[in-house]
N, C-alpha and C positions, 0 to 999 in steps of 0.2 A: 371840484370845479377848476382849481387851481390846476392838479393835473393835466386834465383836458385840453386847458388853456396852452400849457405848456406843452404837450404833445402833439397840437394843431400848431403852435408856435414853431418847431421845432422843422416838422413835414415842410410848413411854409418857407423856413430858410433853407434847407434842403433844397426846396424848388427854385428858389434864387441864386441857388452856388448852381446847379444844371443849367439855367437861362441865361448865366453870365460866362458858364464854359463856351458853350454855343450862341453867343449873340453876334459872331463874325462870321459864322454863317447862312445866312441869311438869305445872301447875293450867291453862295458858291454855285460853280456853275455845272449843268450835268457832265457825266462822267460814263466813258466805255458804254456799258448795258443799258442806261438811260436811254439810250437811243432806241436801242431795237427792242426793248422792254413794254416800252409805253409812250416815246416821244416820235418813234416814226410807226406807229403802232395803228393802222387807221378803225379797230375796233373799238377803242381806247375812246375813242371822241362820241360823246353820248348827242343824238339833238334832241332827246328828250328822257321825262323818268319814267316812261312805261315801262311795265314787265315787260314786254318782247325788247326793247332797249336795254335793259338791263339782263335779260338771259345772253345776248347778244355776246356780252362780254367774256364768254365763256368758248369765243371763237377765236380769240388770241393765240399765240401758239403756247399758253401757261396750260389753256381750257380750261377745267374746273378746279385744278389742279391749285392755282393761286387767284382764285376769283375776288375774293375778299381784298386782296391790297389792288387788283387793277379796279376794283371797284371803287378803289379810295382813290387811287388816279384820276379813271374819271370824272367823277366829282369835282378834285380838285381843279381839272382843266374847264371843265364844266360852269364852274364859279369865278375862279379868278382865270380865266386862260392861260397863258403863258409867263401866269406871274410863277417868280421862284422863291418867293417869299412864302407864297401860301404852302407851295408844296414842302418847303423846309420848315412853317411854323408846323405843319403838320404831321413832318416826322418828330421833330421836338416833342410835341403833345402825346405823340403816342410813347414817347420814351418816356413822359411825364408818368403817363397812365400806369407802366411796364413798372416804373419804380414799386408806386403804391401796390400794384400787386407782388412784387417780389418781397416789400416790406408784410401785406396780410398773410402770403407763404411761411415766411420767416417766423411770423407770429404764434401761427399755429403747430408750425417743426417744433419749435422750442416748447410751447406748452403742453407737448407731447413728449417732452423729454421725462424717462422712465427715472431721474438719477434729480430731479428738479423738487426742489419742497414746497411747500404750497406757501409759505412765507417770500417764497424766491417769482409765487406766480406773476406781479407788477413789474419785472424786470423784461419780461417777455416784450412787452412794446421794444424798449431800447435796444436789446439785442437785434427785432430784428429791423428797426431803425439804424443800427450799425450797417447792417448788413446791404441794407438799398443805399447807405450812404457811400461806402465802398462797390461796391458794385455798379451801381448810376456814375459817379463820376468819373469811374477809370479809363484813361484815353485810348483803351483797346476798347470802347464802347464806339469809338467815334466812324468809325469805316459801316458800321450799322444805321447810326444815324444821322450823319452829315451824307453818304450816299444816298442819295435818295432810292434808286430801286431796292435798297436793302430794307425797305420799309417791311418789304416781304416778310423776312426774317425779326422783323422787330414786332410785325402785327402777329406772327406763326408763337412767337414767347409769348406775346398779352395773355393770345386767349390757352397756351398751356399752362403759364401759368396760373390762368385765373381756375381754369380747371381742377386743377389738383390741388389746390388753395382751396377750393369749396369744396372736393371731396372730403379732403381731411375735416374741417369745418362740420360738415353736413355729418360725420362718425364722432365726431369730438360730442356733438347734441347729443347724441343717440347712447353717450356711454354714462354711467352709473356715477353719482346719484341722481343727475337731472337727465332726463329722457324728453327730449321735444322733438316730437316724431313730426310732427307739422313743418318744423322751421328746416329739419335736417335735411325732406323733402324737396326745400324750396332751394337750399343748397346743392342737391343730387340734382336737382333740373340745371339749373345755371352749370354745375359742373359738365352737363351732359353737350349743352348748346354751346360753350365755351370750347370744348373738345372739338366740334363739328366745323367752330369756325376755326379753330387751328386748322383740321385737315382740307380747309378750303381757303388757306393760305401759304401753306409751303408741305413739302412732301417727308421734314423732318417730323411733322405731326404722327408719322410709324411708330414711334415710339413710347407714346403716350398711354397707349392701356397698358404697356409693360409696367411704366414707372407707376401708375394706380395700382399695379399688381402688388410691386414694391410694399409702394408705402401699405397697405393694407397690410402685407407682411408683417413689415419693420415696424409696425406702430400697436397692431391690432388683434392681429390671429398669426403670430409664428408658424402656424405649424398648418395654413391655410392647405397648401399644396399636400401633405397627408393626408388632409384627411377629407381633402376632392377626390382623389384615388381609391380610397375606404366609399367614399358617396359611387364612383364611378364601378365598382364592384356588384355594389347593389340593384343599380339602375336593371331595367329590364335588357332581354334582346336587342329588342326593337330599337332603344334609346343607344345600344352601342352599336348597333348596325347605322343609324345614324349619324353617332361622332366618328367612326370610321371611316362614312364616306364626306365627312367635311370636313376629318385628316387627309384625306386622299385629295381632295378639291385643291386643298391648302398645299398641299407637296406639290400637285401638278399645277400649280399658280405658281407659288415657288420657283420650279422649274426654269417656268417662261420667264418669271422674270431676269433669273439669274442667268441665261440663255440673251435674251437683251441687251443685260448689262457688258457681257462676254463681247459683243458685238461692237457695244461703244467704245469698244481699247481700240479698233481700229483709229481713230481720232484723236490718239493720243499718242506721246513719246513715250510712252513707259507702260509696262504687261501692270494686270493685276498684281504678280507678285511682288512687281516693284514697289507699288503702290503702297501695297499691304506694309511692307520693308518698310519704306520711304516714313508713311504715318506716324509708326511709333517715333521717330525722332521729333517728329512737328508737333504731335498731340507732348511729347515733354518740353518740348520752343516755348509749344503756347503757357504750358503751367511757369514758364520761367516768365514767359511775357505778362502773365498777370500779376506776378509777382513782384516785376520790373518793368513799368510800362513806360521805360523813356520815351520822348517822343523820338529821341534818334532810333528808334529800334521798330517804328514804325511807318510803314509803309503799304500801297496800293500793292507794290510787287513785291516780290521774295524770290529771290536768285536761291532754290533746293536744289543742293547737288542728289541726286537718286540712287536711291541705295539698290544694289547690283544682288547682294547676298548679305549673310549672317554678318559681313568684317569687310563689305565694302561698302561705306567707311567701318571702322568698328563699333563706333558708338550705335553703330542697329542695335548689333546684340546688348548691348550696355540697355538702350532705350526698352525694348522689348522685355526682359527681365526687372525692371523698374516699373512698367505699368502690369506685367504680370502680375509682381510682389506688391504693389497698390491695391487691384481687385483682391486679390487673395485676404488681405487683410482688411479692406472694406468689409468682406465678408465674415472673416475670423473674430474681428472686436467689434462688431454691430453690437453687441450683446453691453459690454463694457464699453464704447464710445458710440454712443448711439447715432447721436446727430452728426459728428465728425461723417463718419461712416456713412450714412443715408448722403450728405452730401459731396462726398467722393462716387458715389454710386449715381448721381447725378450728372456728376460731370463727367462720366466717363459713358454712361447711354446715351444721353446727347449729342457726344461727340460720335456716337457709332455708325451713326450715316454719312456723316460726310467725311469721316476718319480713317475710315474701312476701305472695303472692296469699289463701291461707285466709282466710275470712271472721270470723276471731277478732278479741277484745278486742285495741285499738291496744296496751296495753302492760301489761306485768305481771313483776314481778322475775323471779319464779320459775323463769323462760324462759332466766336468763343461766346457769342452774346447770349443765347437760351445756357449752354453750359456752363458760364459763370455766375450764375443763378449760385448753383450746390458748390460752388467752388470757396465765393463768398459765405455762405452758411459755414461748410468747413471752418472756413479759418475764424471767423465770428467764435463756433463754439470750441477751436483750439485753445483761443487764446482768454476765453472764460474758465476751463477748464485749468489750463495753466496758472490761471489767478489762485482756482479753489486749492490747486497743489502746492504750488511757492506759498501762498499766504492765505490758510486755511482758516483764520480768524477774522479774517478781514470779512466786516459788513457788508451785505450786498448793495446796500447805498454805496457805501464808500468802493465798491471792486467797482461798481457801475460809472461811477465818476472818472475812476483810473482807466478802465476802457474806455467813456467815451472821452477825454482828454488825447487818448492815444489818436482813437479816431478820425477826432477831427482836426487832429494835426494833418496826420497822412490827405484827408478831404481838403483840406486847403491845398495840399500843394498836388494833390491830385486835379483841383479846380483847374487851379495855373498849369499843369501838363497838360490837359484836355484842349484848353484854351490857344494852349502852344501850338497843340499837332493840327486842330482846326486853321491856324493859319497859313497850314500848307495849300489849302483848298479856297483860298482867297482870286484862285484863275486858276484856270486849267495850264497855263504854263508854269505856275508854280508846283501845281498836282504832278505834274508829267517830269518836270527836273526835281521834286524832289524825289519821285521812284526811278529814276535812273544815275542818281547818286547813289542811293542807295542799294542798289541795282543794278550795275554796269556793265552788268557780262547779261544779262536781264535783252533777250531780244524783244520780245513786245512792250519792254516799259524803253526802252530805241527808239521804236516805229511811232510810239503816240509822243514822244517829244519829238519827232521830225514832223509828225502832224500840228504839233502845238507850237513849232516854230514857223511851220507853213501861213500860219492862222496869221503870227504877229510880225508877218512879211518878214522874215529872215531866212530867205531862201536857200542861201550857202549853207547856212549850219541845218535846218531843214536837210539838204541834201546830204551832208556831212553824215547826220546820225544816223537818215536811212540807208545810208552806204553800210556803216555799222551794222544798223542791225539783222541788216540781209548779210555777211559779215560771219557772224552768229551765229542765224539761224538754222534751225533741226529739223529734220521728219516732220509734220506734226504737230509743230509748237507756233501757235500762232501769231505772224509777225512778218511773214516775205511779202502777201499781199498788199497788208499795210503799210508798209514801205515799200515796194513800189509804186505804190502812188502816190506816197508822198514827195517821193523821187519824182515821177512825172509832172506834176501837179508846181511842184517848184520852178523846175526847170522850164516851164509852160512859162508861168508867171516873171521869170527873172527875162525872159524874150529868147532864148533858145531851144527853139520849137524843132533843131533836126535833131540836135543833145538829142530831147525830151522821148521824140519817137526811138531814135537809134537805142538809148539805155534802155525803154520800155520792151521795148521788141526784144532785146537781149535777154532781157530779166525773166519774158516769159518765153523766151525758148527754153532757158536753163533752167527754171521753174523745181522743186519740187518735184514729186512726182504724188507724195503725201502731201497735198498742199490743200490749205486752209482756203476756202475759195468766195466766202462772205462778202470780201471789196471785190470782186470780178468784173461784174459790172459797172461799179465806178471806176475800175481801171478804163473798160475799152468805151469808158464814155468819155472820160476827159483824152484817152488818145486818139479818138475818134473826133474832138474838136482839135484837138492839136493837128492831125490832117484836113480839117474840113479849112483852118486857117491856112495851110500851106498850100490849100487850092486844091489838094488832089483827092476830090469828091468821091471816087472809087473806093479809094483805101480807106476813104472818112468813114464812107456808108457801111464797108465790111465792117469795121469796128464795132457801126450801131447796132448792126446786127446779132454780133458775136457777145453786145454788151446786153440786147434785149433778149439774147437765148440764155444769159447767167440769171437776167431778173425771174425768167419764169420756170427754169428749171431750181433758182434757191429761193420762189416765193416770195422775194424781194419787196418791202412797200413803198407803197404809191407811189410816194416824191422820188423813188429810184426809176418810175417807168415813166412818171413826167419830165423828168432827166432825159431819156433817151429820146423822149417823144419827142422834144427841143429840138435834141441836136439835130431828127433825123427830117425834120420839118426845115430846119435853116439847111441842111444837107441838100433838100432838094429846092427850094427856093434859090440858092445859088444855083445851082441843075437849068433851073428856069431860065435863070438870066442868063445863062451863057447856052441854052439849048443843047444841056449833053444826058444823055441817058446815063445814071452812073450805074445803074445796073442792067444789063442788056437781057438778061433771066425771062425780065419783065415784060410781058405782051401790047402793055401800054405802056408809052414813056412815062414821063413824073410832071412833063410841062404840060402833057393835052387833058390834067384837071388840078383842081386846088392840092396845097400841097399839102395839107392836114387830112385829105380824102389819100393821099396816098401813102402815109403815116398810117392811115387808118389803116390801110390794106396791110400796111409791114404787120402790123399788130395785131390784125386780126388770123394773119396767116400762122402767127405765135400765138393763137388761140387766148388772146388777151381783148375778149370783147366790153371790157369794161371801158379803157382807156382808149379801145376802136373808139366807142358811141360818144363818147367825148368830143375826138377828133373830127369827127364826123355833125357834130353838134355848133364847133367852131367855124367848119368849111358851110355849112349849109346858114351860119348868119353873115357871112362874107358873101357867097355865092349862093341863096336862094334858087333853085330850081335846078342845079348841076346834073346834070344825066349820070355820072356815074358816081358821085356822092348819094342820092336817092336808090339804084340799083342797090350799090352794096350797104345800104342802111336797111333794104327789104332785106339783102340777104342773112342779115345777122338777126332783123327778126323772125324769120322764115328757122334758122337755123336754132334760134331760142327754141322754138315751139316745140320743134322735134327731140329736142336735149332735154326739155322739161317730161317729155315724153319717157325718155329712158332713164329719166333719174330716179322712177319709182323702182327699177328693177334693179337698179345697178347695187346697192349698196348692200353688202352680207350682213354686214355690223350692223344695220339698222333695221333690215328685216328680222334678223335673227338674235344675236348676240343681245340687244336693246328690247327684246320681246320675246323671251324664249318659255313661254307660257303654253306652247301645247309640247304631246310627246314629238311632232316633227320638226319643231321649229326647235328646242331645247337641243334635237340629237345634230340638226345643221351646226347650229351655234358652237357646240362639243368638237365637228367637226373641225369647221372653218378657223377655229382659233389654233385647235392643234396644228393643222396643216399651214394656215399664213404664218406663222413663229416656225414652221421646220424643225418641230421637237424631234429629238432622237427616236430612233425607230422603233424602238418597242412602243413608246408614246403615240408613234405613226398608227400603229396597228390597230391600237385602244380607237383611235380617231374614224378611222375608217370603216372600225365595225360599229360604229354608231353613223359612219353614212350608208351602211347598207341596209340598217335597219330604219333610217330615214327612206330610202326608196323601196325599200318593202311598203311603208304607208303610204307614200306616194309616188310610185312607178313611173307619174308622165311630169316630173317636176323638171324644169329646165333648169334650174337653180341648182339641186343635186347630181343632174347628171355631168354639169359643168364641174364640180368640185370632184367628180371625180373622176374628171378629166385632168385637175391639179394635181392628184393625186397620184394619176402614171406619170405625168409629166415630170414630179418631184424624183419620180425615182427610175428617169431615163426611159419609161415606155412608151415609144411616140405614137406607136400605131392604134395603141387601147386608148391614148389618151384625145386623138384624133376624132377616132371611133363616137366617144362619149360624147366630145363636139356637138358630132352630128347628130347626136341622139336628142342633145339638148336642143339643137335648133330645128329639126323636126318637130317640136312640140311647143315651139318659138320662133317663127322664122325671122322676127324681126327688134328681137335679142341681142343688142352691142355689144354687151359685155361677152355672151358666146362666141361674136364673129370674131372678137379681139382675142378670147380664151383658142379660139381655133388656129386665127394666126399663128399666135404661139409656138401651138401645139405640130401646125406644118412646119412650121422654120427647125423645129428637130427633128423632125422627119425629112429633114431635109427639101421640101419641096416648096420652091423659094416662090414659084409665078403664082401659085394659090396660095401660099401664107399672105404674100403681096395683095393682093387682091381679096382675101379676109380679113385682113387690116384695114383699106381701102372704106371694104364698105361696113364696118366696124363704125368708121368717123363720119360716112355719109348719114347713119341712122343716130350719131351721137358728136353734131358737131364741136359742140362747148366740152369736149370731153380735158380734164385739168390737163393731162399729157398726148393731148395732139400734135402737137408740134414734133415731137419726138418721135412719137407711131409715124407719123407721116415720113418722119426721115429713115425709119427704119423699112417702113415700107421701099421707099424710094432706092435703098441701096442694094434689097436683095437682088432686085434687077441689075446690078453695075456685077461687073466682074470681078473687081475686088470692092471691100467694104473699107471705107475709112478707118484707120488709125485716131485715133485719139490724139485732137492736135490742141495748138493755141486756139483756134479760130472754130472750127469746126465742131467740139465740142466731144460728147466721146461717139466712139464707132458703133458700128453695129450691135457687134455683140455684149459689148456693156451695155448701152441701151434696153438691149433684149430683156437682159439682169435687173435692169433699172426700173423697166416699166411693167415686166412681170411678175415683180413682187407688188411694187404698188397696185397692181388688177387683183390682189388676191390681201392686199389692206383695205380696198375699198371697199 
């Protein structure tokens, strides 16, 4: 009893050195991702807990992908709204929880230790109570839990850990002398649904049946992988004509993904290989950073110089040889340093996704939280090991004592570092000057303290550090946008509104050309007020325009389109009172209806009919019975009806890819997946003889003769591809997506006044289509003699466009 007492004693002051690291913050305020994560997020906000409300949430742009923590968002907004209390006692709680399961993991590693005596089994709490005690309090825990979107990362570790904490558990029943196959059961379920909810909280969850693989290994059956090869021998035909072809499945996923991933380097400053390069020095940072978690050595940003090759810097080669000779020996002394070893093997699978090839930011703490799990194990069972060697007589009371005395020395002054770095995050001005102290050559930790001096009216230096950080900045690396418009955004506020425009306009002429384009919109929205103040209504409205074509070409939410909707509503309202058409385009001026009715019209013409019916909702309790408020309020329901009409046809992925339950819909889905990814050609070929044996089954399908219409068109043959068009819309004539796939397919054939006019009525049978706006400009330019360039204002030209929207017709 007394034990018990003590070791609930023990857990509970544990959970008071964690709630006294973090009890300052509380208040902190969100940060970067926060935003576009889940606080401008409009899927995010539940108004009730139905199943359809709550599948709902899987419409974010995480999708299923991180359901589980936007689902804890939810709720959280849900209960407390906009408190930050709740959302930060919430990450708190769940790093409370992460503990206890890293302490039950801990528990069962060590009693699993082959080198342990059964006199030594009562020591197994402590150890791995050391282990969550270091591990929970280390101030490289705090960018996991004080960020709040990182909760992701913190809920994605609960449930792996809790997963492989019960696997082992549920094998540990099941071994000799006591056999409780009931309980070991009841462990194998929780481990199974614990797993499920990792992979429905972040995408590091890939890793998890590996490390089950692991420990089964390393605990249980050594020689597991033998002697499945000896079982795969024996199995029938039939069973290897099966793992064959779901070897083959798995290479050609494989594939695509890695084909994907190739894709995402576009968005970055640095190739794979840099990356690959880059890693090994950061993945040896971070083992240094665990080791030494000053808070000076912690930070939001990390100024990584990029490693070029093998010796530029040299310490690549140094790092790379260092984690080599790590694995190699994780694996060489498993046998002799059992648990060391399993948790080096930990922390280095962990680290395999976001450490590797992925196209993500070089470095971010947040990252070391599931992998210091095994890291803490490690050194836990180093430095018992080390006891048993220096002082081999020594009681294991009395080693346990020396341990945890060590302990909890390091845990107190681990408490107070934690508690240190958390007071960086006492305001977002403090968040932002201290990573660009720390960071000064650092462009984007620049841009958000010119934003964070924006915030606390210091406009000068505001402008000062986005002068910097545009200064600075590269290709790619996210940071020109955001600075300039903190740039404008200042110089607006400080009362020099030509500054404001004349730097603006500069900045985006010299622009990038690889430029990050997320604040676009809030650029040409505040310089669009900045002219609508100077009076000149024309250049204001241009702006709205050019800021409502970035909302819906990057998907922008809401409060970015009620933003424009603002300005372009006071835009024309001024228009009113001084009786000027500011844009002469228009067949109707702005003053002969409500000016929310002709907002609507800007909006709906940007195929934005949500924030139309709004607008339109406003003008009609102002103005009741308006002739042309009611007209274009028929027309958008008029144009609903027929879009709901074509939405049962439009989607591949959902007819087929989501249902591929017969032989023709299975050989579609084969299809369309190889062909929208643009796998390599041999790939090509495999894809395409499963669409002709789809149109052997169904010869009059408009659906396949469309695809393989994509299919010449992929590979420059405009006239077959043309052809197919027609075939399709002969057996459909009233087909969007054919008329659009036809468009297409004329504009490489060259023949501009029928692809125009295939487009045309592409959007007449599919008003609500997501990229109208763009079809229609592209329609609109084949006609001109030359096609726009890719400008500020204008957006990109034809033939990007063509790129742009052609691939997205063949993701839909």
């Amino acid at each position: 009893m007394k034990k018990r007492l003590l070791e609930c004693g023990s857990l509970f002051v544990l959970a008071l050195m964690i709630v006294s690291a973090y009890c300052n913050t509380f208040l902190s305020p969100p940060y970067m991702d926060d935003y576009h994560s889940f606080i401008n997020t409009d899927h995010v906000y539940l108004k009730d807990f139905s199943p359809e409300s709550l599948i709902s949430l899987a419409n974010t742009p995480f999708g299923w992908k991180r359901w589980v923590p936007i689902l804890t968002f939810a709720l959280n907004h849900k209960l407390g709204g906009s408190s930050l209390v709740l959302f930060h006692a919430t990450n708190l709680a769940i790093h409370l929880l992460v503990t206890l399961s890293v302490a039950f993991l801990a528990f069962q590693v060590f009693r699993l230790s082959k080198h342990r005596h059964d006199d030594d089994m009562r020591a197994g709490f402590w150890m791995a109570f050391f282990v969550a005690c270091l591990w929970a309090l280390n101030p490289v825990q705090t960018s996991a839990v004080t960020y709040l979107v990182q909760r992701m990362a913190s809920l994605q570790a609960l449930f792996y850990v809790i997963s492989v904490a019960c696997y082992l558990k549920g094998r540990i029943l099941r071994q000799p002398p006591v056999s409780a196959e009931n309980s070991s059961r009841l462990f194998y379920l929780i481990s199974f649904l614990a797993g499920v909810c990792s992979f429905f909280s972040k995408e590091n969850a890939v890793t998890l049946p590996i490390m089950l693989i692991i420990s089964e290994i390393w605990f249980f059956q050594p020689d597991l992988l033998p002697k499945s090869f000896q079982r795969l021998k024996r199995y029938a035909i039939k069973t290897k004509v099966l793992l064959s072809a779901c070897l083959l499945a798995c290479g050609a996923f494989s594939i695509f993904v890695f084909l994907h991933i190739i894709s995402q380097y576009d968005l970055r400053h640095f190739t794979m290989t840099e990356r690959l390069l880059t890693q090994a020095r950061v993945v040896v940072w971070y083992i240094s950073l665990l080791l030494w978690p000053a808070p000076s050595r912690l930070s939001m940003e990390h100024d990584v110089l990029v490693s070029t090759s093998l010796l530029s810097p040299p310490t690549t080669l140094i790092a790379i040889l260092f984690l080599v000779l790590l694995l190699w020996l994780a694996i060489r002394l498993r046998h002799r340093f059992q648990i060391v070893c399993y948790g080096m093997v930990w922390f280095l699978l962990n680290l395999s996704v976001e450490s590797t090839f992925v196209p993500l930011e070089l470095v971010f703490e947040h990252r070391l939280y599931l992998p210091s799990v095994g890291f803490f194990i490690s050194i836990i069972a180093a430095i018992e090991l080390a006891f048993r060697r220096v002082v081999p007589r020594l009681l294991t009371r009395d080693r346990l004592l020396a341990m945890g005395s060590i302990v909890m020395i390091l845990s107190s002054l681990l408490t107070f570092a934690t508690f240190e770095r958390n007071e960086a995050w006492e305001s977002t001005m403090t968040l932002h000057k201290d990573a660009a102290e720390k960071a000064p050559n650092h462009p984007r930790a620049l841009a958000n303290l010119a934003n964070a001096y924006y915030f606390a009216k210091e406009y000068d230096k505001a402008v000062e550090a986005g002068e910097k950080s545009i200064a600075l900045a590269r290709p790619r690396f996210e940071s020109y946008a955001v600075a300039t418009n903190a740039i404008l955004i200042s110089l607006i506020r400080s009362g020099d509104l030509q500054k404001a425009i004349e730097r603006t306009e500069e900045l985006l002429q010299s622009r990038p050309r690889e430029f990050e384009a997320d604040v676009m919109a809030t650029i040409y929205t505040n310089l669009g007020e900045a002219y609508r103040r100077q009076e000149k209504l024309d250049r204001a409205l241009e702006s709205a325009l050019s800021a409502l074509y970035w909302t819906q070409r990057l998907g922008s939410p809401t409060i970015d389109k009620v933003r424009v909707a603002t300005l372009i509503t006071s835009i024309l309202k001024d228009a009113k009172a001084k009786r000027i058409n500011p844009d002469e385009g228009w067949a109707t001026a702005p003053f002969d209806m409500p000016s929310q009715t002709w907002a609507a019209k800007v909006f709906y013409r940007y195929g934005d009919a949500d924030i139309a019916k709004k607008l339109i909702a406003v003008a009609l309790e102002e103005h009741p019975g308006d002739a042309e408020t009611l007209k274009l309020s028929e027309e958008i329901r008029t144009d609903e009806q027929l879009s709901e009409e074509q939405k049962g046809k439009w989607s591949f992925t959902a007819k087929y890819v989501r249902h591929p339950f017969s032989r023709f819909n299975f050989s579609m889905a084969i299809a369309f997946i190889i062909q929208e990814k643009q796998m390599p050609m041999t790939i090509m070929k495999l894809g395409e003889a499963f669409l002709d044996y789809a149109l052997e089954l169904q010869p009059d399908s408009t659906d396949a003769h469309l695809l393989k219409g994509w299919y010449y068109y992929q590979r420059d043959d405009a006239q077959n591809a043309v052809a197919e068009a027609r075939l399709a819309l002969k057996h459909d004539p009233e087909n969007g997506k054919a008329w659009l796939g036809l468009g297409f397919f004329l504009i490489k054939a060259e023949q501009k006044e029928e692809a125009a006019a295939a487009l045309r009525k592409s959007l007449a049978l599919y008003p609500r289509y997501s990229k109208r706006f763009v079809v229609r400009d592209i329609a609109d330019n084949l006609l001109k003699k030359e096609s726009l360039e890719e400008g500020v204002d204008s957006g990109p030209g034809t033939a990007a466009m063509t790129g742009e929207v052609s691939q997205g017709v063949r993701a839909d």
